[in-house]
N, C-alpha and C positions, 0 to 999 in steps of 0.2 A: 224082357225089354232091356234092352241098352240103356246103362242110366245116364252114359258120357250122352246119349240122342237124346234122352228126356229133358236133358237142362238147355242143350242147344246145338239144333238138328245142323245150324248151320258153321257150327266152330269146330275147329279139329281142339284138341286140348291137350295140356300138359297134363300126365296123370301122374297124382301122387298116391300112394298106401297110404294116406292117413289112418291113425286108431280112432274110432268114434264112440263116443256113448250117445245113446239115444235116450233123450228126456223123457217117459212114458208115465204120465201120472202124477210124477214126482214128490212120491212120495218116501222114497227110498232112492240112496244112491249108493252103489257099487262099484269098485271100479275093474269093472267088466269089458276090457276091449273088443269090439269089432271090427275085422279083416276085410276089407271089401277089391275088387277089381270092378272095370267099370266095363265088366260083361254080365256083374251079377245086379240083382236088387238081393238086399241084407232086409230080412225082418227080424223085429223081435218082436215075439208072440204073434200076432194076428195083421200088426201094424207093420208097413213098409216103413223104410227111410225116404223114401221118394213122397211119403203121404204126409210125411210132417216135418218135413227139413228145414221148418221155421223154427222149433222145437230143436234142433241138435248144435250140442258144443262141439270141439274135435281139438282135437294137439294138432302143432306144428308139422307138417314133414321132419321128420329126424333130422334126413341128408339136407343143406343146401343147391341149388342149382349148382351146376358146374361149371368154372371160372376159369381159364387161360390164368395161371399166375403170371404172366409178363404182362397183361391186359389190367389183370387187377390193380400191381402197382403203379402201370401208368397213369390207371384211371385216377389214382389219389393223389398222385402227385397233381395231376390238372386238376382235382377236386378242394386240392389246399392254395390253386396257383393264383394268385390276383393277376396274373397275364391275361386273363378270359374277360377280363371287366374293362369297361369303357377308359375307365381312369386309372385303372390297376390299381386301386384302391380294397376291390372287396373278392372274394373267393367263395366258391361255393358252399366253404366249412364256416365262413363268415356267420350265417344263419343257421348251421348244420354243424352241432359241435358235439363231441363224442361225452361231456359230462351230462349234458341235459339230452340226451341220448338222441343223439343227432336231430333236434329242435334248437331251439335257440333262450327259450326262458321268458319270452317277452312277448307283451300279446298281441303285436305285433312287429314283426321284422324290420329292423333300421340295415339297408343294404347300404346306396351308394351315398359317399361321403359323410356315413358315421365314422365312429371313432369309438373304441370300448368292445370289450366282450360279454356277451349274452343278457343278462338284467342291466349290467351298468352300459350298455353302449347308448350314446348320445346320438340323435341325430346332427347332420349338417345342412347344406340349403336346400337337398330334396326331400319331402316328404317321407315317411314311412311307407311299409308296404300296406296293403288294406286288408293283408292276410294275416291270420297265426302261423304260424312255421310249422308245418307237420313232419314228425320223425319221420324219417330213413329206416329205422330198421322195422327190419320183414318186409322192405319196402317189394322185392322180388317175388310175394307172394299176393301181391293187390290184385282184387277179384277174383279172388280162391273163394268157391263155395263150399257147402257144408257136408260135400262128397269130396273134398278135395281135389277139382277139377277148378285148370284155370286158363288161359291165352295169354303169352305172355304182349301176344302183339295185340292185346286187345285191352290189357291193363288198365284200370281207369287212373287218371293220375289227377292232384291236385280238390282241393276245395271244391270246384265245381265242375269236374270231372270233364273239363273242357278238352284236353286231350288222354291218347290211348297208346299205352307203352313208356318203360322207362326209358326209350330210346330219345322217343318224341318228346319226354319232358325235361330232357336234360339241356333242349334247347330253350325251351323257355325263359328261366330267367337272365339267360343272356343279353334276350333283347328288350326285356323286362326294362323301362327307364329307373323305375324303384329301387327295382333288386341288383342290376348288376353293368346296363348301358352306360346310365346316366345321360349325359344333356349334347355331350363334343359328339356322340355318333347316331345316325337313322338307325330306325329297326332296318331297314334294310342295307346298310354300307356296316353295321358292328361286326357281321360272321365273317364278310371274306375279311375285316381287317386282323380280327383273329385269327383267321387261319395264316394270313402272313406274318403276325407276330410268330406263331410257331414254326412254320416252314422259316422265318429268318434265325431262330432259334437252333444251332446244330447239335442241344445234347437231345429236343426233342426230335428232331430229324431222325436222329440216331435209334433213339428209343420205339419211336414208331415205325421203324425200319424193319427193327429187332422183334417186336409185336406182331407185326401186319406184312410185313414182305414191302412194302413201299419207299416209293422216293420222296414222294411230295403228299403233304398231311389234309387232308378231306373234311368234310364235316362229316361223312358217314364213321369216319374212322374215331374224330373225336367224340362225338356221342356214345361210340359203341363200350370205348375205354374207358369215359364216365360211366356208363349205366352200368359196366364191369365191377368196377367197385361197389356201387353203390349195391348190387345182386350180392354181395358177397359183405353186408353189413346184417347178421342175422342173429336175431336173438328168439331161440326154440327150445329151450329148454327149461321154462319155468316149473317151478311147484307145480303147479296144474298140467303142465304135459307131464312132468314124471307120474303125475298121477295117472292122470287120461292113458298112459303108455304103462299100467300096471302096478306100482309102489304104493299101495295102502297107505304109505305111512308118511307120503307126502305133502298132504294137505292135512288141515287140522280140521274137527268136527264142524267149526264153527265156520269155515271155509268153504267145506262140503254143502254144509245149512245158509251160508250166504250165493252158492250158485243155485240152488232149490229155489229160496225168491229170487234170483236174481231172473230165471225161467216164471216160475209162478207171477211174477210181479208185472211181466210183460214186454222186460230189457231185449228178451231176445226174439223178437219178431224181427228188429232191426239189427241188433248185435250177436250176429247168429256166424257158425264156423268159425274154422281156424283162428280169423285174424279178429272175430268178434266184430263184423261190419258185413251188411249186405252189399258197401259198396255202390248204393241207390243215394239219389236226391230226396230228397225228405225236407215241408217246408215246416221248423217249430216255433218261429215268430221269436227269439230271443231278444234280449233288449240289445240296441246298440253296440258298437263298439266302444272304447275309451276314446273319447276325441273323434270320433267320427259319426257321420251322418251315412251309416250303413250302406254302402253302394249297392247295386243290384247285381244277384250274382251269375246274370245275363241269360238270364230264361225267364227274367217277367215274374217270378214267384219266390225270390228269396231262398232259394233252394241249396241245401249246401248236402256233400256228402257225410252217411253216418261214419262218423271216424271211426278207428280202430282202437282198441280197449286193452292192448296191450302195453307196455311200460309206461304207465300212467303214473308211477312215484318217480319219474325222471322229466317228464313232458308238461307239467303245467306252465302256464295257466290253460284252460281250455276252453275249447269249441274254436269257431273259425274265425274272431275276432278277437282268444284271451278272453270271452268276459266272465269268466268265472277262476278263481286263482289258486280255487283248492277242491281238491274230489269229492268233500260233502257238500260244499256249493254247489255242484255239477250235477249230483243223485238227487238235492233237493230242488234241483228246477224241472225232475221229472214229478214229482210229488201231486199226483192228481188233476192236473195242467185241466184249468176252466177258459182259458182264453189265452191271447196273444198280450207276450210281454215287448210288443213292438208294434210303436203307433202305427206303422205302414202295413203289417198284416192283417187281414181281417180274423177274426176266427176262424171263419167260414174255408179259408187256403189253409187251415191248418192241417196237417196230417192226421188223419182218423185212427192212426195205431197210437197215436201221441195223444189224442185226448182219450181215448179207449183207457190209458194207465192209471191203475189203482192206487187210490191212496195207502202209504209206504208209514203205518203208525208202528208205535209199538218195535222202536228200534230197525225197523227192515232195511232202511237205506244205511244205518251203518253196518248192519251184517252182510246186508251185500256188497258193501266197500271192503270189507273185508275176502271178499271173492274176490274183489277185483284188484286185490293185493297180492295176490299169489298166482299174477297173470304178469309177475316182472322178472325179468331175466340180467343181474350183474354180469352176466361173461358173457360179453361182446367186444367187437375190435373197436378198441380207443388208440389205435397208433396214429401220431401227426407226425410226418416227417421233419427232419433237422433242416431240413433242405429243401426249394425245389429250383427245377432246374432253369426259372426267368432269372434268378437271385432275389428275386422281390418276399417281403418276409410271407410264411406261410400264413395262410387264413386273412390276410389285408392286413388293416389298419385295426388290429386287435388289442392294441395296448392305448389307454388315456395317453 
């Protein structure tokens, strides 16, 4: 059987060689790679991969996607521009900063007319956003399963997975009033005034000339130069892939013994593959946000997606609203979960793999924090340019 037909008869897919270990028993672990193409089904012993792919970790793809470098640096330069914002006040890297690894620090996002960088930014008369900031990096590989198959044009993006592609979510917070409109423009009159901000703009004229063959600058174009960079923000090479990719000497025992429960425990029915996320809505009743009366996250059941479990020493506070501020906070609200920690859920909407989770005594939630230590990658692109080309400073109003 085709295993790219088994997952989805109806998608063509990006295929990658990921190296995989399959959790069997887990009793023992080894780091034993296996090679797959997606003509074959891979067993070990008796067991398919196709039979228990809730059960398997994987490494990153080695290579990155492939980037037009004239595409990429445009994209950053528009990714740091406060040009794109209603008030030219805020820029995409505004919420999106390369030390909290492209999140922002805060549990949730202060877009239009803050003032400050990451923890310390202050709101001004518009609200915050009702989101957490979720990192950018690996952002290129959302909805990659545990075969290493994905769609780029199918991507799920965002908290509640409202739209698909990085193409399609790079318009988003544009006309976002929170994140980047603000109050002087419609959702509908903010794109074409951007886009005459830049077509009045002759170093972008120029640059996207240079890029794209063009005279006069599109939304397809801008989008495509954002999602450019943003494809080309990847961090794949943690402890745990050099492990997963062969190096015994990568992970420490105790690392090895924190992904055993972290499998055994029940984490990865949800936190499964590459990126450690199935990428599904999932309702688990959390408490609140800070200051907010939890909005609905517009499917009627409080549904957020399982985030991704990578660079989690750069990214707190977590979940979808910040309300947790540190990773043992995080592991202990999985902790044998008897009900809803949110008046508006019932139990009953809770997710059955979520209350299914075993109580985590006897140290397990810190040995599996400990796995999920050796799931962060320092060598990643932190370059912010000196420059960009509206003259407005990079990243907004980043300084008190």
């Amino acid at each position: 059987m085709n295993a790219c037909h088994r997952y989805n008869p109806k998608t063509t897919f990006t295929l990658w060689l990921p190296i995989v270990l399959v959790l069997v028993g887990c009793e023992n672990f080894t780091p034993a790679p296996v090679e797959f193409d997606n003509e074959d089904v891979i067993n070990v012993g008796d067991i398919s991969t196709l039979e228990i792919a809730e059960t398997v970790v994987a490494s990153l793809p080695l290579s990155p996607p492939s980037v037009d470098p004239m595409r990429r640096e445009l994209g950053r330069s528009l990714f740091w521009d406060p040009v794109l914002s209603g008030d030219r006040d805020v820029a995409c890297a505004t919420c999106h900063l390369p030390e909290t690894g492209y999140s922002d620090g805060r549990t949730r996002s202060i877009g239009v007319g803050g003032v400050g960088r990451g923890k310390d930014r202050v709101p001004g008369t518009v609200e915050p956003v009702k989101r957490n900031s979720q990192s950018l990096l690996n952002v290129a590989w959302n909805g990659i399963n545990e075969l290493g198959l994905f769609s780029q044009d199918e991507a799920p993006m965002f908290w509640d997975n409202r739209v698909q592609s990085l193409k399609k979510q790079a318009l988003e917070p544009l006309i976002s009033r929170e994140e980047m409109r603000g109050d002087n423009f419609s959702e509908e009159t903010i794109l074409s005034e951007v886009l005459s901000r830049l077509n009045d703009n002759s170093e972008y004229v120029a640059l996207f000339k240079e890029a794209y063959g063009v005279d006069a600058i599109s939304a397809e174009q801008l989008v495509d130069a954002l999602s450019s960079f943003q494809t080309t923000l990847i961090a794949n090479n943690s402890r745990f892939d050099q492990w997963m990719r062969g190096d015994a000497t990568a992970m420490t025992e105790r690392e090895i013994s924190g992904m055993q429960e972290f499998v055994l425990a029940g984490c990865a029915a949800c936190h499964s593959g590459p990126m450690f996320s199935d990428f599904e809505l999932h309702v688990l009743g959390t408490p609140e946000g800070e200051n907010l009366a939890e909005p609905d996250s517009g499917n009627g059941e409080f549904a957020f997606r399982t985030p991704a479990l990578r660079q989690l020493a750069f990214t707190a506070p977590y979940f979808h609203a910040g309300q947790f501020g540190t990773l043992s906070q995080a592991i202990n609200f999985y902790d044998e979960p008897n009900g809803s920690s949110n008046a508006s859920v019932a139990k009953s909407e809770l997710d059955p793999d979520f209350l299914a989770l075993p109580e985590m005594d006897d140290g397990r939630g810190s040995i599996i924090q400990s796995f999920l230590e050796a799931l962060n990658d320092s060598e990643f692109d932190r370059g912010i340019p000196e420059r960009v080309p509206s003259g407005l400073s990079p990243g907004g109003s980043l300084d008190n």
